[in-house]
N, C-alpha and C positions, 0 to 999 in steps of 0.2 A: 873735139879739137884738143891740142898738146896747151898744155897749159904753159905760157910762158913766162918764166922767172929770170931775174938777176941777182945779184949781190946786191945792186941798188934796191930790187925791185924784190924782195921776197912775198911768197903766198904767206899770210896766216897757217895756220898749223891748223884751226879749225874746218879750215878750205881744203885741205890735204885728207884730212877725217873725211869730211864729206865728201867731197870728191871718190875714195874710197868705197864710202858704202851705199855713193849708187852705182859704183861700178859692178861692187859685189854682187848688190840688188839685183844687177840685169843680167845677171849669169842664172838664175831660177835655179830648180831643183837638179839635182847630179845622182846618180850611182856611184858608190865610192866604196870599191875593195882596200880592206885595211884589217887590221890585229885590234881586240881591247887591250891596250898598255894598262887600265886604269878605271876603277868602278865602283862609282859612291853614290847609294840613294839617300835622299833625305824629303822627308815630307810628298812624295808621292812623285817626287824629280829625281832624273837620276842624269848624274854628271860623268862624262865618260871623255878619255883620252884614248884617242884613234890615232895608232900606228903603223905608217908603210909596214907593206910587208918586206922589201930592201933597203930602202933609204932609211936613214936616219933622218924622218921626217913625222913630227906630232902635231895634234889639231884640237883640240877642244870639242866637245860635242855635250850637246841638252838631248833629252826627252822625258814623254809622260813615261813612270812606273808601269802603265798599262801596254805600253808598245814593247816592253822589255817582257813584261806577263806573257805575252801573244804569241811567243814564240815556243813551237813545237819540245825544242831542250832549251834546256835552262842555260843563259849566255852569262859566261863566265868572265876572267881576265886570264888573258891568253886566246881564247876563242878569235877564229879566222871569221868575220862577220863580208856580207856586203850589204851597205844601207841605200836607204834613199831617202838625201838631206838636202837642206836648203841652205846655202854656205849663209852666214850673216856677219855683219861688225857691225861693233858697237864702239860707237863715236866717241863717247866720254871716257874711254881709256885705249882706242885705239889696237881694241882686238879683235880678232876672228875666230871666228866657230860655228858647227856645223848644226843645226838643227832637223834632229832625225824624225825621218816618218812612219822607216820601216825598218825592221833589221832581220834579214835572213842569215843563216849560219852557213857557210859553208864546208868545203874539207871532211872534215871528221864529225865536226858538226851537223853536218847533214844526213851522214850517216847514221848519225842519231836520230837525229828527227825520224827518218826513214822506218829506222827500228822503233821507236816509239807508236808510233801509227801503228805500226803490225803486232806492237804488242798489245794496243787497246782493241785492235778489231778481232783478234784471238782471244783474249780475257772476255770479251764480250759473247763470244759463242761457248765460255763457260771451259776453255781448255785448260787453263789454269786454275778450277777452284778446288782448293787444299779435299772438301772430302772425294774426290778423284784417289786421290795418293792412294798407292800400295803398299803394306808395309814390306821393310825386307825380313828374309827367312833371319834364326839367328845361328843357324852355319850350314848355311847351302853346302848343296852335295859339288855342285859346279860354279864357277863363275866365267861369264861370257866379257872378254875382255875386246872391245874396238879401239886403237890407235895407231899409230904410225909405226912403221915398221922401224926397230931399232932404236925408239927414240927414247929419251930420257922418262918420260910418264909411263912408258911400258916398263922400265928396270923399276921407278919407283915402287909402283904398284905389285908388282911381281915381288920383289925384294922386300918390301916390309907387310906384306901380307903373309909370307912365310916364314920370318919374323915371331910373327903374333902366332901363328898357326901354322905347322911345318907341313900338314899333311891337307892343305887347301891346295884344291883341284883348279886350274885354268883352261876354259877354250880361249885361244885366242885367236882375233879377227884382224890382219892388218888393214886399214884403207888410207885413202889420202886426206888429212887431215886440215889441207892448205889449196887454193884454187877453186876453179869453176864448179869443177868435178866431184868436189868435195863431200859434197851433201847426198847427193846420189850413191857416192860410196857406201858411205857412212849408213845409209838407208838398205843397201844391198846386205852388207855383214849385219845388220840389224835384225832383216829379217829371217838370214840365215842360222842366226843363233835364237830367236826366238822359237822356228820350229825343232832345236836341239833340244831333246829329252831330260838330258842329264844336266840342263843347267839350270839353274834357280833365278839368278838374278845376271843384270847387263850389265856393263861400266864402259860407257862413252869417254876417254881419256885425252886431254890432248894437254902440252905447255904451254906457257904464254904467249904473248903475242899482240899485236895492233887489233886497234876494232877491225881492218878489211883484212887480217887475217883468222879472225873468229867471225866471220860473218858466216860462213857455210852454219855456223851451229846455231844461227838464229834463221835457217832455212824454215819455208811454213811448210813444206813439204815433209821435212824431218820433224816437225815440231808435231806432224800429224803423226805421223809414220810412229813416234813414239809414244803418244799417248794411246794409239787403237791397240797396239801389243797388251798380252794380258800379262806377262813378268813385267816384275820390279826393272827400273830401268834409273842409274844412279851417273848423275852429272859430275865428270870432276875436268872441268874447261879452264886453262891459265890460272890466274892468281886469283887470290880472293876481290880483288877491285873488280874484275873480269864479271861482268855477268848475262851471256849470251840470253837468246830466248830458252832454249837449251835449258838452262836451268830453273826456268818457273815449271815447265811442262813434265822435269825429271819427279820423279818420287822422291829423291832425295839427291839434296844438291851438295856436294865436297866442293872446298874450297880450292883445293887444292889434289892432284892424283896422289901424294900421301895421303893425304887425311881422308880421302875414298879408303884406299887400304886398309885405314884404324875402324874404317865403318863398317867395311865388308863382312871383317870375321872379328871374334872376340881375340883378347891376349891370353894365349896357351897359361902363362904365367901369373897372369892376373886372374883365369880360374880357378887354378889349382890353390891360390891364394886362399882365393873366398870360397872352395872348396873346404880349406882345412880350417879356416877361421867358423865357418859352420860347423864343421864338425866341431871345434873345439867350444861353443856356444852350447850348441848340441848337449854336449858332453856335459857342460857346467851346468845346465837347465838341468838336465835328467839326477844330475847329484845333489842340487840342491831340493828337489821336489822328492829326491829318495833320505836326502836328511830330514827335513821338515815332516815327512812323513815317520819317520823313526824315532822325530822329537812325540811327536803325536802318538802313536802307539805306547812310547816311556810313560808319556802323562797319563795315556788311560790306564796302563796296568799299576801303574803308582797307585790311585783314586781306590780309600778302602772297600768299596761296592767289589772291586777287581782281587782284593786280598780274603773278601769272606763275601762270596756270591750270594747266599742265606740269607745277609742283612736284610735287604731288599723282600727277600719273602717273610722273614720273621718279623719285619715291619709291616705288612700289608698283612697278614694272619694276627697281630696284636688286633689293628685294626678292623678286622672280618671279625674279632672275637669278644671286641668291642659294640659294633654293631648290630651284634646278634643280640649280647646280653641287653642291651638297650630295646633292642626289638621284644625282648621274653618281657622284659620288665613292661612295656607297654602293655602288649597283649594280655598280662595278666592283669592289670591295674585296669585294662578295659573290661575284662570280664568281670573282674568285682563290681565294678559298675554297674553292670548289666546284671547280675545275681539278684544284688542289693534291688535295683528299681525293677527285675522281676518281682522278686520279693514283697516289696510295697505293694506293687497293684495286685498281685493275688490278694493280700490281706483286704484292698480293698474289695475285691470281684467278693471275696467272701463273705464278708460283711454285708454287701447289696444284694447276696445271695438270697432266693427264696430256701432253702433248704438250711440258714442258718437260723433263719428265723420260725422253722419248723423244729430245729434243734430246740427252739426256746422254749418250747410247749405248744407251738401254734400247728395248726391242721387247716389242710384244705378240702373242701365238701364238692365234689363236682359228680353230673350224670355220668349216663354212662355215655352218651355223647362228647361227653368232656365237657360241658357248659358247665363253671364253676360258680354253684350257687353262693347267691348274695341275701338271698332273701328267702324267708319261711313259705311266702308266695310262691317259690318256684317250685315247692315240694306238695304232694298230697299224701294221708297217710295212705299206708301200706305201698308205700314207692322206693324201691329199690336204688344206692346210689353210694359212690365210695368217697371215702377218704382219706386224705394223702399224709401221713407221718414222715416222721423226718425217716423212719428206717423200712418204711413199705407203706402200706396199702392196707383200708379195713375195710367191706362191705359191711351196708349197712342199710337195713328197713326202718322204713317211719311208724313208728303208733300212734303218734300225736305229735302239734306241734302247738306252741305258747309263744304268744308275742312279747314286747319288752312289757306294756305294762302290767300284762299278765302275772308275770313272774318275780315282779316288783313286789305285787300285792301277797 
């Protein structure tokens, strides 16, 4: 029912409030296509101003941090969203706002999302990991060029590749660059330059452009199509923000179709550079290592060993002449030794000698068996038996023989 006021009769202001937010209340939840004007998290909330996409029309809007997580790309300010909210007011200041449950991206947005999916379920079967990469040659005999006919990334390319290198070879492939068609082209001259002998490396070329005009080169068709090839295959799609599939899958991504050009081949001029700074390196090593050497020769022929060669032997022959005499003088002082304690012990051996002590007057009496008589008993007369002087031999017969006290008396 209409609420009926006067001038006599006015509602409360707080009747107006409420009134309001069960009106609000019984409209439940809505879809609401709208723009982010406006995007501020705090503590795990995030506050967002929703704007008509024509009108000059703004809203207030709550959510968890987590329903803003949830979403495929990441929602930005500017992003074309559609949510599903549940309109509210809040009575103590008589506002309105939307409290969200879902927010899907749309437009451009979506197109992200889209590509994002295809680029986790491609990374995932491993098409993108870095040790895949080829390297490039570092100055292919050919280069295999795909882009659009006439277009500005074909002059780039072409023009400052010859630049750096004036005698760098081009095949070039035009296709279409932009539409349905696109990808298939692009896949056609691909693999028509792949089976070209004479080229080393590819460069997939195009200039910039809208995501749904770079979408051909996030094709999964091309995405395969260019990693099964076995050449080098070099990405240079739009500008550096630009980053198609295309470019994870290539061996080597350019920012830009110049900056492909700087990759492709070296600078004719920056070789010849570091050509002659070599050499002049070169040149300074080899002089310095022939002066140092020629200080080193000065110093040995300087060193008087080098002015009288002889020193060196007439010191080691002092030395040998030295050693020797040291050696005479030993050897003699050893045999004096050994003379002298010959010496001694003869005196002694002769001294202990039976034969010196025969020298003395003393004789020995023995048979003729050699048994050296000790005693008058061992002998009878007329028994034959010699004995021994210091200077021979006497035989000698018994007539008789006389005991000690015999001979006493």
């Amino acid at each position: 029912m209409a609420l009926e006021t006067s001038a006599e009769k006015p509602a409360p202001l707080r009747q107006i409030s409420q009134l309001l937010d069960g009106y609000i209340a019984r409209l439940g939840a809505v879809w609401v296509e709208a723009e982010i004007a406006q995007l501020t998290r705090r503590q795990g909330v995030c506050f967002l101003t929703l704007r008509d996409l024509t009108a000059k029309i703004s809203i207030d809007a709550t959510c968890s941090s987590m329903i803003l997580d949830a979403s495929p790309t990441p929602i930005t300010e500017g992003a074309r969203v559609v949510v599903h909210a549940k309109p509210t007011f809040y009575s103590p200041r008589g506002s309105l706002s939307l409290e969200l449950r879902e927010i899907r991206p749309q437009g451009e947005g979506e197109l992200l999302a889209q590509l994002e999916r295809r680029k986790q379920l491609l990374a995932a079967e491993g098409l993108f990991d870095p040790r895949l990469k080829k390297p490039l040659p570092l100055l292919p005999r050919g280069i295999g060029l795909i882009t659009g006919k006439a277009s500005a990334a074909e002059h780039d390319i072409l023009e400052n590749a010859r630049l750096r290198w004036p005698d760098v070879r081009f095949v070039v492939r035009h296709a279409l660059m932009q539409g349905a068609s696109s990808a298939a082209d692009v896949m056609g001259a691909l693999q028509r330059l792949a089976q070209d002998d004479s080229v080393d490396v590819i460069v997939i070329a195009r200039g910039g452009g809208s995501i749904e005009d770079l979408l051909p080169f996030s094709d999964e068709g091309l995405i395969r199509a260019v990693r099964a090839i076995a050449k080098p295959v070099v990405s240079a799609i739009g500008h550096e923000p630009d980053v198609p599939l295309l470019d994870l899958v290539a061996d080597l991504r350019a920012s830009t179709p110049t900056d492909a050009a700087k990759r492709l081949v070296p600078d004719v001029r920056e070789e010849l550079a570091g050509v002659a700074s070599m050499r002049e390196r070169a040149s300074m090593a080899i002089r310095a290592i022939l002066e140092r050497e020629s200080r080193g020769l000065a110093a040995i022929r300087s060193r008087p060993v080098m002015a009288n060669p002889l020193t060196v032997v007439d010191l080691q022959e002092s030395v040998i002449h030295d050693a020797r005499d040291r050696a005479r003088r030993s050897v003699t002082h050893r045999l004096d030794r050994s003379s002298d304690e010959i010496g001694h012990h003869l005196a002694r051996v002769r001294a202990l000698s039976p034969l010196a002590t025969l020298e003395r007057g003393y004789a020995v009496a023995h048979l003729a068996d050699g048994t050296v008589l000790r005693s008058i008993d061992q002998v009878a007369p007329d028994v034959e038996f010699s004995v021994r002087l210091a200077d021979g031999n006497v035989g000698v017969r018994t007539t008789e023989t006389t005991g000690k006290d015999e001979d006493h008396g």
